[in-house]
VOPAGU-2260 file (C-alpha; in pm, 1 decimal, decimal comma):
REM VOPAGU-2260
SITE   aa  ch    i         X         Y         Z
SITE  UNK   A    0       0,0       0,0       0,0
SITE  UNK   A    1     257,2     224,8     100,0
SITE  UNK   A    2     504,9     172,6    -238,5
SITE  UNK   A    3     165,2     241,7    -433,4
SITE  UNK   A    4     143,3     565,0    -281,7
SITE  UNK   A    5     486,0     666,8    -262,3
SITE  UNK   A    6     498,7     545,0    -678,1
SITE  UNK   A    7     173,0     777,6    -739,9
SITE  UNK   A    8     434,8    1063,0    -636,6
SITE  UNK   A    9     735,2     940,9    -828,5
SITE  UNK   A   10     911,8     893,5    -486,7
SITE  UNK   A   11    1091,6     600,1    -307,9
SITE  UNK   A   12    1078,1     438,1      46,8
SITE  UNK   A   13    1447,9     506,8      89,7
SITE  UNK   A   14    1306,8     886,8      63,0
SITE  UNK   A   15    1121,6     838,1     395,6
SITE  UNK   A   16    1390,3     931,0     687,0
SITE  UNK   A   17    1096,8     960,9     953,6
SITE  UNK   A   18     739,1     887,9    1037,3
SITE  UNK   A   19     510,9    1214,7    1199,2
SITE  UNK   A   20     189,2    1065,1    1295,6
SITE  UNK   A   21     -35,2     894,1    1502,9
SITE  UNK   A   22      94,7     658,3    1798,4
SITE  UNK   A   23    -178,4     389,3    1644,2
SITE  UNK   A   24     -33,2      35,5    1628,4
SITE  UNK   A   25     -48,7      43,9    1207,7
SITE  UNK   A   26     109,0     348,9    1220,9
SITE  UNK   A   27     419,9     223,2    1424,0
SITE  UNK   A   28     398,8    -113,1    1260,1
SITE  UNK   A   29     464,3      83,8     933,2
SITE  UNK   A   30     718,6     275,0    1063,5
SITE  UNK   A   31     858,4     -75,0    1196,7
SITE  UNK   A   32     837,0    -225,8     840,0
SITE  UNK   A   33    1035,9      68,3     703,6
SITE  UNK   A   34    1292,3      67,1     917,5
SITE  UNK   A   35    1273,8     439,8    1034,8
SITE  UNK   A   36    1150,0     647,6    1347,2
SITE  UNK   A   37     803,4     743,8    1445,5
SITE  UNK   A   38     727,4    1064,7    1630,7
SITE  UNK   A   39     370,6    1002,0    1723,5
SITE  UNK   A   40     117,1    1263,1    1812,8
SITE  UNK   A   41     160,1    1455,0    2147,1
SITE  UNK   A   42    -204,4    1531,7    2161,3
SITE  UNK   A   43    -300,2    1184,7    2151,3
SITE  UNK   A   44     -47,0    1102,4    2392,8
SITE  UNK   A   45    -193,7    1341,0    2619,1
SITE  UNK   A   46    -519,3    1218,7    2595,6
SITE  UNK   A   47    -445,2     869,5    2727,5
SITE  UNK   A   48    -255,6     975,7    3004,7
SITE  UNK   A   49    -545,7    1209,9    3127,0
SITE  UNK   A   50    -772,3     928,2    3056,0
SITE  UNK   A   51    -580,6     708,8    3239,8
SITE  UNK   A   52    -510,8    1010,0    3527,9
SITE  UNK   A   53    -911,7    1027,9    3540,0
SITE  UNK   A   54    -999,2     654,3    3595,3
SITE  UNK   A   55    -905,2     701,1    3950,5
SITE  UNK   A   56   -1225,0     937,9    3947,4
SITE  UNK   A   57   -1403,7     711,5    3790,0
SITE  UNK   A   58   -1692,3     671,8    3998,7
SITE  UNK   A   59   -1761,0    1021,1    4045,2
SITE  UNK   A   60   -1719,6    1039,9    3661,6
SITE  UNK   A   61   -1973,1     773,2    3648,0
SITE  UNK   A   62   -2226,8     889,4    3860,6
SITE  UNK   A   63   -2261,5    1254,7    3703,2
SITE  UNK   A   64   -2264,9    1055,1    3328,8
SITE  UNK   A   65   -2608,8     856,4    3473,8
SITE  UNK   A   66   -2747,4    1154,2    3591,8
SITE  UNK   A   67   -2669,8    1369,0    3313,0
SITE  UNK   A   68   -2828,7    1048,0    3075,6
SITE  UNK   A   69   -3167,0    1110,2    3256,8
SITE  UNK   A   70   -3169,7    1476,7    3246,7
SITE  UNK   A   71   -3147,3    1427,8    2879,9
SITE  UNK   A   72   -3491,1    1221,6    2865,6
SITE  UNK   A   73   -3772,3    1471,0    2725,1
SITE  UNK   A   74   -3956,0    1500,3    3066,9
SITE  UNK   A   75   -3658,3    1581,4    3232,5
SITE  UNK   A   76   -3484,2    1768,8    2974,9
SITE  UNK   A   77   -3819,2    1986,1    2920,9
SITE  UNK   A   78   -3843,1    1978,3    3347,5
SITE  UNK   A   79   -3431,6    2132,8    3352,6
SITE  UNK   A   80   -3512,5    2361,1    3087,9
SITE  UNK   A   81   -3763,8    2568,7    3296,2
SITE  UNK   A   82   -3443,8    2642,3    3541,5
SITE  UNK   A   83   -3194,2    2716,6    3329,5
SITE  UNK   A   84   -3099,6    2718,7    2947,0
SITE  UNK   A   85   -2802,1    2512,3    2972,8
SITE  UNK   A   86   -2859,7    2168,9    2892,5
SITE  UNK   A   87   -2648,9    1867,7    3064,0
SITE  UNK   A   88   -2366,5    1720,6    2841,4
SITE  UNK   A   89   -2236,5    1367,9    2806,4
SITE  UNK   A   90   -1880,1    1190,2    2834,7
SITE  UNK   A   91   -1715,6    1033,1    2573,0
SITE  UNK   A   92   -1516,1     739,7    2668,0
SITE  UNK   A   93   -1234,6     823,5    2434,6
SITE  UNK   A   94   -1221,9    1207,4    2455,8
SITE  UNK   A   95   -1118,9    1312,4    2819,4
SITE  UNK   A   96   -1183,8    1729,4    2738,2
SITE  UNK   A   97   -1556,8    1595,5    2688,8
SITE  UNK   A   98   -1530,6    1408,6    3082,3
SITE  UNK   A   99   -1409,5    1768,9    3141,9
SITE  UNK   A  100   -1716,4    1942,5    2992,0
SITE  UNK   A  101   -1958,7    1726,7    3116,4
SITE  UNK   A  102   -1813,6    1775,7    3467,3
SITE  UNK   A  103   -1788,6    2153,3    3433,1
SITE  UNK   A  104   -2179,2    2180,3    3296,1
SITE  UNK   A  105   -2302,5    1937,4    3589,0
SITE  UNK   A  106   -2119,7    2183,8    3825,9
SITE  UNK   A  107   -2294,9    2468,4    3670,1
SITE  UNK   A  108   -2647,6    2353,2    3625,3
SITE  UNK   A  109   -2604,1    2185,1    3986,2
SITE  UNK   A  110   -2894,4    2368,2    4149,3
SITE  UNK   A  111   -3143,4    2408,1    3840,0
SITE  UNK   A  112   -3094,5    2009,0    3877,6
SITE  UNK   A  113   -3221,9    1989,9    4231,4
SITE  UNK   A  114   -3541,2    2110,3    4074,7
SITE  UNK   A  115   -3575,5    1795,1    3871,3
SITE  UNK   A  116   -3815,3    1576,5    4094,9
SITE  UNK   A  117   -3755,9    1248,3    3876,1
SITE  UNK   A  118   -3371,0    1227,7    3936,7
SITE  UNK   A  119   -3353,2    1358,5    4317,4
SITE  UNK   A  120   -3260,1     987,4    4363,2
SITE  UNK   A  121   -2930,6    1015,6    4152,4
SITE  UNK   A  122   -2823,0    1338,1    4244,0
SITE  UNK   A  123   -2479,3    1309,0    4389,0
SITE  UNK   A  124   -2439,2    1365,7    4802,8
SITE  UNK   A  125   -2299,3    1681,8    4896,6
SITE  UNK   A  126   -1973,3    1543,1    5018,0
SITE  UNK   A  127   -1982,6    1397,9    4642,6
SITE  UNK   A  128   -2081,5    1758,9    4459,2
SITE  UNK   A  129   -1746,0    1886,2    4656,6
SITE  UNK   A  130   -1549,8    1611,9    4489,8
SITE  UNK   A  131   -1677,9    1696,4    4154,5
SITE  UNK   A  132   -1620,6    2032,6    4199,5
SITE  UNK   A  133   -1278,4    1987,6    4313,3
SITE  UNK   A  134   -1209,2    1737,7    4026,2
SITE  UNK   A  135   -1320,1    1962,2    3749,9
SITE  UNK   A  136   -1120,9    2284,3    3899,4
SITE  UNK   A  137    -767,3    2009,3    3847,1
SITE  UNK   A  138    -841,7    1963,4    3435,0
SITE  UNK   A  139    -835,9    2332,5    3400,4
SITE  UNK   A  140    -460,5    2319,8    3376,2
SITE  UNK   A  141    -471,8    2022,1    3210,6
SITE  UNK   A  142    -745,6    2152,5    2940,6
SITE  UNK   A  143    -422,9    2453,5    2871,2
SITE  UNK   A  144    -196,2    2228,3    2811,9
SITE  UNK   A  145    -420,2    2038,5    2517,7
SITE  UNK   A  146    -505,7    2347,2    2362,7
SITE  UNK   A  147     -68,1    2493,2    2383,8
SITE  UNK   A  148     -16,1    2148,2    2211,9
SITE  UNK   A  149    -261,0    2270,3    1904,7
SITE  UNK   A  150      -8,9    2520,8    1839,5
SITE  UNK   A  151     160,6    2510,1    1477,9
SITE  UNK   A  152     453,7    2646,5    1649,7
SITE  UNK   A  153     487,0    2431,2    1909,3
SITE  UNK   A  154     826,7    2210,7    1849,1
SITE  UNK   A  155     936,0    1845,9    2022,9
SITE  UNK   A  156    1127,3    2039,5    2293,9
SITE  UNK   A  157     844,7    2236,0    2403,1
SITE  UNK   A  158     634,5    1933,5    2408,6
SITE  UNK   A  159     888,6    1764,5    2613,9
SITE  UNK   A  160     881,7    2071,0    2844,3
SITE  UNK   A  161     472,3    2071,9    2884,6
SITE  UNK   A  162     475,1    1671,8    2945,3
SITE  UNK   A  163     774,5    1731,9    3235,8
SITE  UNK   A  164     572,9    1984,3    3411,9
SITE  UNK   A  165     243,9    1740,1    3386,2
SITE  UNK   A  166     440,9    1444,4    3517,2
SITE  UNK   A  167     578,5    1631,0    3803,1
SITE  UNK   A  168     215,7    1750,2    3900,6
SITE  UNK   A  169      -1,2    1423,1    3787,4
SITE  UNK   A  170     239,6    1173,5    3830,5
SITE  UNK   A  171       6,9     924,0    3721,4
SITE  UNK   A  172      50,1    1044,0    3369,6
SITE  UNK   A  173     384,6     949,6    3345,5
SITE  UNK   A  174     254,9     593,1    3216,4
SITE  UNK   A  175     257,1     821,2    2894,8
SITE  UNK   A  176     413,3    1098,0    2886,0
SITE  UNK   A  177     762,6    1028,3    2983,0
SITE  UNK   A  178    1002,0    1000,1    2724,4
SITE  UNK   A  179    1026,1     609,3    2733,6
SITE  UNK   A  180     690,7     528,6    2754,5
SITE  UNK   A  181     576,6     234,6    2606,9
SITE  UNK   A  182     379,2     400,7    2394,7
SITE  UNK   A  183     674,5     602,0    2216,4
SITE  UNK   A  184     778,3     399,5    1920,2
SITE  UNK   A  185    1161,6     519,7    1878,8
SITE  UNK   A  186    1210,3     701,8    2213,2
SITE  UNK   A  187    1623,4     704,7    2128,1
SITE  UNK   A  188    1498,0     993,8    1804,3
SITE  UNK   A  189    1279,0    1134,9    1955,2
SITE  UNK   A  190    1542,4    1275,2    2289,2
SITE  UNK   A  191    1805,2    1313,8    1984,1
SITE  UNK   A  192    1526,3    1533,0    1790,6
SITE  UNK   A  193    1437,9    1735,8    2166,0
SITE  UNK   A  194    1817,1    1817,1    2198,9
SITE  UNK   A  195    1891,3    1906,6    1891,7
SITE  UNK   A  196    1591,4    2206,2    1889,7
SITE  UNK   A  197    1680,7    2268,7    2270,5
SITE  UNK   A  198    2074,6    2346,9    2221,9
């Protein structure tokens, strides 16, 4: 597939010295085949180590994601909708900004909620509320870091800075971010490529 391609534009595999893209297992097994480096995605590598930071909140996660599912029935919704003109949000699994968003919307539509009769059962303790409320005031600096990493100027070193300073305050993202993580397909390049732009 790849030689098809690279024939389409008159070019050759020797051509290819290294691999920007994705950290997706075709995607390294490709760069793999060809015998060069892969510098996968940052932003994707960020994601599954927030993912994976958030699982440890999973339960609180959990319990606003039911709730918010039956404020989105039409008696509810159209119940909610008398209190305020936000409407609740739902997580995706794979997409930890959206965990973030649904948190932060629970958070603010918490007391036009209370007015909802049919979920007063699901409605999370207070004790629980303050955990929420301290969980989605932690993403905040997380949610700058995903948006500095959208940056077209944004090079490997200042990735490498970002992910340091995340480690150091989530350490449970170091699964991914450090700069042997499994996940990082030629980890040797990629601190070559960081020196080289830091020096």
């Amino acid at each position: 597939m790849i030689d098809a391609v690279l024939k389409l534009y008159n070019k050759d595999s020797a051509m290819i010295m290294f691999i920007v893209a994705d950290n997706c297992a075709t995607n390294q097994a490709i760069a793999t085949r060809l015998g060069v480096p892969l510098i996968g995605c940052a932003s994707h590598r960020f994601n599954l180590a927030v993912c994976r930071y958030l699982e440890d909140y999973k339960p609180l996660i959990d319990q606003v994601q039911t709730l918010c599912i039956q404020l989105r029935y039409p008696n509810n919704a159209a119940e909610l909708a008398r209190h305020t003109h936000y409407k609740p949000l739902k997580s995706d699994a794979t997409r930890w900004s959206s965990t973030y968003q649904m948190l932060a919307r629970y958070v603010k539509i918490h007391d036009a909620i209370k007015m909802v009769a049919a979920v007063e059962d699901l409605l999370p303790r207070p004790s629980i509320h303050r955990q929420v409320v301290q969980l989605v005031n932690k993403p905040e600096a997380l949610d700058s870091v995903c948006v500095k990493l959208q940056s077209e100027e944004r090079t490997l070193a200042d990735v490498r800075l970002l992910f340091d300073a995340v480690m150091a305050k989530y350490p449970a993202t170091s699964h991914h971010l450090s700069a042997s993580a499994r996940i990082v397909h030629s980890p040797a390049f990629e601190s070559a490529v960081v020196k080289l732009l830091s020096d």
